[in-house]
C-alpha angles and dihedrals in degrees: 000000000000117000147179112266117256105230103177097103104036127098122241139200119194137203111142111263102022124071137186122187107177121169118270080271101063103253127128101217133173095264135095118336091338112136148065116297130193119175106334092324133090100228088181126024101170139038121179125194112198109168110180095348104291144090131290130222124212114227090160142023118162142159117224136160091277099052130277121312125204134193124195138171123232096197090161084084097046096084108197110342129108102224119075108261110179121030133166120224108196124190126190128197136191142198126164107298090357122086117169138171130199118208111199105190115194133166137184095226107121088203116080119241129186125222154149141264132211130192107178109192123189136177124206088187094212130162119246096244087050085054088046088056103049106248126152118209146189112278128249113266094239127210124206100268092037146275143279128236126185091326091316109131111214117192120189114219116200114149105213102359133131110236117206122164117225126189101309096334131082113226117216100201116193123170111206135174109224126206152162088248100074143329130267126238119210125174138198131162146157127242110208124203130173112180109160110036111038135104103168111067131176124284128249105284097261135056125269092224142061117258108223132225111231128192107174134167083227107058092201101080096055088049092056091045098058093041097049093044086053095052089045093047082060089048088059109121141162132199125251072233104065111358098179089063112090131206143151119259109223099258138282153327099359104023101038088142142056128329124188100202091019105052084043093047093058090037104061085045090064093050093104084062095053144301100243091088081049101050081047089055100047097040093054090045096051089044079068101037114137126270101166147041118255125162090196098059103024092239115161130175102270099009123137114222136259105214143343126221140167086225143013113280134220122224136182084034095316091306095138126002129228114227105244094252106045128177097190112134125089094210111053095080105059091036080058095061095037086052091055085055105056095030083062087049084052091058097270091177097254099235091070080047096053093037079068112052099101094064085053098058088046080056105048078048096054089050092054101032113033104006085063096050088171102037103237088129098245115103116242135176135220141176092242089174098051084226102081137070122299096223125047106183123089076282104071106149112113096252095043093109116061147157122248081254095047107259121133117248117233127235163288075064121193105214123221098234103039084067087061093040088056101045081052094045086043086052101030090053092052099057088051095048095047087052094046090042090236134137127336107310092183089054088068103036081060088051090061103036084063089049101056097048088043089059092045091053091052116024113052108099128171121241149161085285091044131250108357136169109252126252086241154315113272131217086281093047090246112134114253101226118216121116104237132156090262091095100056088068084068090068125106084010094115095236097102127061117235091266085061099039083052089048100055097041079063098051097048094049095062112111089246097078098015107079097185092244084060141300113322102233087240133021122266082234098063114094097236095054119130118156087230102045110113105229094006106073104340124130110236108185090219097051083052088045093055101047090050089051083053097053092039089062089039090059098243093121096161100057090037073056092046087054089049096053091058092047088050092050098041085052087055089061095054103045091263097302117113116207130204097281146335147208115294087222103145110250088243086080090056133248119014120280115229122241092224102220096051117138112236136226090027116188101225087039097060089029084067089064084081092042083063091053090037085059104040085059103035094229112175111161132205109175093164077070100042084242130138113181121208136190104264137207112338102045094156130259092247089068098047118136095019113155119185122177131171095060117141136221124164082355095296129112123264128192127201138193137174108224125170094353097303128091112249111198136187122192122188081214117088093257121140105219123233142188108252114228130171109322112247114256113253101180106099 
């Protein structure tokens, strides 16, 4: 039966758009996700080593800043001796469209011996979404210098080797004398083009944001730091389109390309690094927004995609495809215009802001007009081509909406937290408006003041945790009652007053739905709840990140700690890198469970890694009011002594310490610095 690929124990190298998965050996075999991918393609399934004729045997496999490293052991060639005598190191390196690897070969024999190398080197061809769901294909017929798959151009690189073809594989054939006096060095590579059918294409060369310099009493955080910023720096991506502007694909292997939510998502995380990766987001987004109505692709004057692919993709196992340009998600459109906001308060140079402005009144439109179908004045979402996904929310999985007794809610749904992404869009557009003299600001700001009392007329619900806000509205309007993660995202929004804010901090503190290592994406006392189960008791560190920047602008700074604390120790468990999601398994059991399918690197994941150090400091920014806000007295013990440089705000540095329990700050810009407090409610 054909399944899904486990990904938890393999290595990974990483240049968008370039991918290689390889086995926790070091061996790229025809098996899972295993390959070489570039775009949505595997340009090479299968490599195969043979060096004098024999086996080798992995000692070492390992991922580092410069690409993976492997040493075996070729003992076939020892005789009769105990120690190792002849071993391989091989070394792999990666940049966008160019993978190489390096093979040193050394022995100990003082006598020389001649033999052969072979590199034998295979291509199933095979789509992304055919890998994902676990197909296996015929391979590629190769030619000498290389083969050709769906308009991709691959080139094989091997510098004095003999190249035979032989069946469906392309040999590699080197003879080579081996002895104690020196190694020998052997390479082979590919060269990738496509020329035709891409429309995602590499990034500039260096990175859109600052890299911070981080002392800390607890060295997890600057470990974290320098992992995650590594794995953002290989999800950078640009369009055919517009290849100066700059954005994070969602994460590898499935989702290399653009995200709507996802790539504004990470984006608004790093804005404390800089705004240029988020003026590259929301340009190429707005470069796609909708003009017209299409029920196929979801398109929608306005409206912010959804995803961006060269081809259709197949989901649920190829069940049903998703057109190449989709529109599908009910909440990109409102976090583009909230990023636009925030990306202005973190110094954004207001002329990108203004050259904008009239995507983000398209947008504002879209929320009001076509994101509130019924005109309830909530915003809901439907598959109104029967060919899309079901859910349309950052839970998109099938089963992502239930009720407290497991059954599945019926749509058009009206999701929790897209109620508190649009008041903050409503708000958050006014404000630019009024600045940009654009529009009718107060229109909006009314908007959202009869949005917010229309959500806290319907959506509060008892349950075992207390009052709580509901998942969503279903198709009856009726709210659908399990206690999931969903409803921190409406913190620091602005649609709920500080009671509620109060209320659903609590809620969200008790041991049901906060795992220790973050917030389970659904409470143990919910019907549907299984540690394992993706969007149905899972921990996503995003998800987790989201929610502790919400409390932190709320003013509830112990229990966004509290959050941190579980993200720091979870990254602990996986060497610093965060994946997409883990076992909800409570931290009294021990170290964090892997959810075995989780991309890794993801970009929101490892974007929350700033979030960490954005909460520990309190940091909130609002440039347009020459304002920096800053944690005040009570930052914990545990964080005494932390000194972080290379921040940026109105593209200027900014430092940062934490002395005598408060944050001192210093920023180049012209910014008076203030103690942060409770955000002002902004919900009528």
């Amino acid at each position: 039966m054909a399944r899904q690929p486990l990904l938890h124990d393999l290595l990974v190298q990483l240049a968008a758009p370039t991918q290689v998965w390889c086995g926790p050996d070091g061996e790229i075999r025809p098996r899972g996700v295993q390959g070489v991918f570039h775009g949505d393609v595997r340009v090479l399934s299968s490599v195969e080593l043979d060096v004098g004729g024999g086996e080798l045997e992995t000692i070492a496999a390992r991922e580092d800043a410069s690409g993976v490293r492997v040493a075996q052991l070729a003992r076939h060639l020892d005789g009769v001796r105990a120690d190792p005598a002849a071993r391989v190191e091989r070394r792999r390196t990666l940049a966008p469209g160019l993978f190489e690897e390096v093979l040193t070969l050394s022995t100990s024999h003082r006598e020389p011996g001649e033999l052969e190398v072979l590199v034998r080197l295979a291509s199933d061809g095979l789509a992304m979404d055919e890998v994902k769901a676990g197909t296996a294909g015929p391979r590629v017929s190769p030619r000498p210098e290389g083969w050709e798959i769906a308009g991709v151009t691959v080139r094989v690189l091997a510098e004095g080797a003999e190249r035979v073809v032989v069946g469906d594989a392309l040999e590699l054939r080197w003879r080579v004398a081996l002895r104690a006096q020196g190694p020998v060095t052997l390479r082979w590579g590919l060269a990738i083009e496509d020329p035709s059918g891409a429309v995602i294409a590499p990034a500039s060369a260096e990175p859109e944001w600052s890299v911070p310099v981080v002392q800390s009493p607890d060295p997890r955080l600057p470990r974290l730091l320098e992992r995650s910023l590594r794995d953002l720096a290989g999800l950078r991506l640009s369009t055919r389109l517009e290849p100066e502007e700059v954005f994070l694909g969602a994460g590898a292997p499935w989702f290399l390309t653009l995200f709507g939510r996802d790539s504004l998502w990470a984006a608004r995380m790093l804005l404390p690094l800089g705004t240029r990766l988020a003026g590259g987001t929301l340009r190429t987004l707005a470069r796609f927004q909708g003009q017209r109505s299409d029920i196929d692709t979801a398109e929608q004057p306005g409206k912010i995609l959804h995803e961006l692919r060269r081809a259709s993709q197949g989901v649920d196992g190829g069940s049903f495809h998703l057109p190449p340009v989709y529109y599908g998600t009910v909440d990109a459109t409102a976090l583009w215009i909230v990023l636009l906001h925030d990306a202005w308060r973190w110094g954004m140079p207001e002329q990108e802001v203004a050259a904008l402005a009239d995507q983000l009144e398209h947008a504002l439109a879209w929320l009001a007009e076509h994101g509130d179908a019924d005109g309830d004045l909530l915003l809901e979402y439907v598959d109104a081509s029967g060919r899309g996904l079901a859910n349309q929310g950052w839970k998109d999985s099938g089963d992502s909406v239930q009720w407290r007794d497991g059954r599945l809610a019926q749509g058009p749904i009206a999701l929790a937290e897209v109620q508190g992404y649009a008041f903050e869009a409503a708000m958050s557009g006014a404000a630019l408006l009024e600045r940009l003299g654009r529009g009718d600001p107060e229109r909006w700001r009314a908007w959202a003041g009869r949005l917010a009392e229309r959500f806290r007329e319907t959506f509060w619900v008892d349950g075992p945790e207390g009052r709580h806000p509901a998942i969503a509205l279903d198709a009856s309007k009726q709210p659908v009652d399990s206690l999931t993660s969903n409803i921190g995202h409406l913190l620091g929004t602005g649609i709920l007053d500080p009671e509620e804010e109060r209320t659903v901090v609590k809620s969200l503190s008790d041991p049901m739905i906060a795992s220790g290592f973050g917030l389970r994406t659904m409470s143990t006392s919910a019907a549907g709840y299984w540690p394992l189960s993706y969007h149905g008791g899972t921990v996503w560190p995003h998800d987790t990140a989201i929610v502790m920047h919400g409390m932190a602008r709320a003013g509830f700074r112990d229990e966004a700690l509290a959050l941190a604390e579980g993200l720091l120790a979870a990254a602990a468990d996986f060497d610093y890198r965060l994946p997409e999601l883990y076992s909800g398994d409570p931290r009294e059991l021990g170290r964090t469970v892997p959810y075995p399918a989780a991309c890794r690197p993801q970009a929101w994941s490892a974007a929350s890694a700033v979030v960490v150090l954005e909460t520990v400091l309190g940091l909130e920014a609002d440039v347009p009011d020459g304002v920096l806000r800053v944690a005040g007295p009570g930052v914990p013990p545990a964080w005494e002594g932390l000194r972080v440089s290379g921040l940026r705000v109105a593209g200027a540095p900014l430092e940062a310490e934490v002395r005598e329990g408060q944050v001192r700050a210093s920023a180049s810009a012209p910014l008076r610095v203030e103690v942060s407090g409770r955000r002002p409610a902004t919900a009528p």
